[in-house]
N, C-alpha and C positions, 0 to 999 in steps of 0.2 A: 742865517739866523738874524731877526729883525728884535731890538728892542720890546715891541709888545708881547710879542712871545714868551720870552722871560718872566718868569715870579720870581725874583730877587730880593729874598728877604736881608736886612741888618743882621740877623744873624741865622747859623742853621742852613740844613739843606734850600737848594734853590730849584727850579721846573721849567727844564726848555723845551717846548714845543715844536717839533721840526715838521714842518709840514710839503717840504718839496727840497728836491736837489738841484744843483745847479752845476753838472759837471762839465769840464774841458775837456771837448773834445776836437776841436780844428775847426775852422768856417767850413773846409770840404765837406765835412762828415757830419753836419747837422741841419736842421730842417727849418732853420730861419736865416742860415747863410752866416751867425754869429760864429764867439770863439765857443759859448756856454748856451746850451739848449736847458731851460725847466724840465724837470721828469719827478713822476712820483715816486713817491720812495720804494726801493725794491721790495717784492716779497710781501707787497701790500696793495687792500684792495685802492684801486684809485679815492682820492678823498681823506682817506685815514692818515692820521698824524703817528708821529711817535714821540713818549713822552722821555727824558734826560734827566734825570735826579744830579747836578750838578753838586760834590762836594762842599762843603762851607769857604775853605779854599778857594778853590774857583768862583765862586760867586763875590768873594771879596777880590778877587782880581776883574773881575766883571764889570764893579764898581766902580775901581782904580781906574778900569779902562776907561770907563764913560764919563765916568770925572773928566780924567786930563784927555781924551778924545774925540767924546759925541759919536754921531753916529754918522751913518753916509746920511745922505738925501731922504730915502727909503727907508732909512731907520735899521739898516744893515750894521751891525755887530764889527764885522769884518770887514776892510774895504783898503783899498789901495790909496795913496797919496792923492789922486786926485779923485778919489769917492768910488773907483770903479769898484767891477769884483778881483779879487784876487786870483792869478794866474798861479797856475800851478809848478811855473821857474821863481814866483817867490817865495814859497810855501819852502822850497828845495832849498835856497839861498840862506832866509831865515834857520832854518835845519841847521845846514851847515856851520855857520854861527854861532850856535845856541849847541851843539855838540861838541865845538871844538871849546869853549867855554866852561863848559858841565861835564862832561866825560874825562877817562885819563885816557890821555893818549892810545895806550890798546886798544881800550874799550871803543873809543871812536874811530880806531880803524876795522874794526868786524863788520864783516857785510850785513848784518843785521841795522847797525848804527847807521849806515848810510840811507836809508829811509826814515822817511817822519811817522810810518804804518808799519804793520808789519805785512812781508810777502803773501798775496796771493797764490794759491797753488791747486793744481787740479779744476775741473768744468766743473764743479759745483760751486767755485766764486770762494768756499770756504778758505780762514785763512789757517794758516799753519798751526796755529797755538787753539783756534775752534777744532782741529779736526787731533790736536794730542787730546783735548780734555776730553774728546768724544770716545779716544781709545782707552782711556785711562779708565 
């Protein structure tokens, strides 16, 4: 997620434009030898964006962020101490952190609470709580 992307109003909902992913998958198992290969977004024709109604909330943390942080190089959102992209061992680390912090203790030991997403489950990629509301 790159700065221009963002409509970040003062107040009131905000609009993030996601226009590609940037997963981690190993240098083995991608096709420029990196850690993160670009891919378009699943489920979508190549090209096509999707749009993020960011809470008021979040958009004033957005703020906060770029205030006291800026951006990477590229104008990335998100990025590592020294501008990279973020690995998916500090997404996990941060987690950990941020749950032992926020949660009560039970609550942060449920195998739920040990991911920052919730579980994927079954070859349809759907996750758990898409495929209850589906039954529901």
């Amino acid at each position: 997620m790159a700065l221009p992307d963002c409509r970040l109003p003062r107040t009131g909902w905000g609009r993030l434009i996601v226009h590609r992913t940037l997963p981690q998958a190993g240098k083995p198992w991608t096709d420029t030898g990196r850690y993160h290969d670009g891919r378009e977004l699943k489920n979508r024709p190549p090209g096509e964006t999707r749009v993020v109604p960011p809470p008021p909330q979040l958009v004033t943390l957005r703020h906060e962020s770029v205030t006291t942080f800026g951006t990477a190089d590229d104008g990335r959102l998100f990025f590592s101490e020294r501008g990279g992209i973020l690995s998916y061992t500090a997404y996990h680390y941060v987690w950990r952190e941020a749950r032992a912090l926020a949660l009560s203790p039970a609550l942060a030991a449920t195998p739920l609470a040990k991911r920052p997403y919730p579980p994927v489950t079954g070859a349809s990629g759907a996750r758990s709580s898409q495929k209850a509301a589906r039954s529901a």
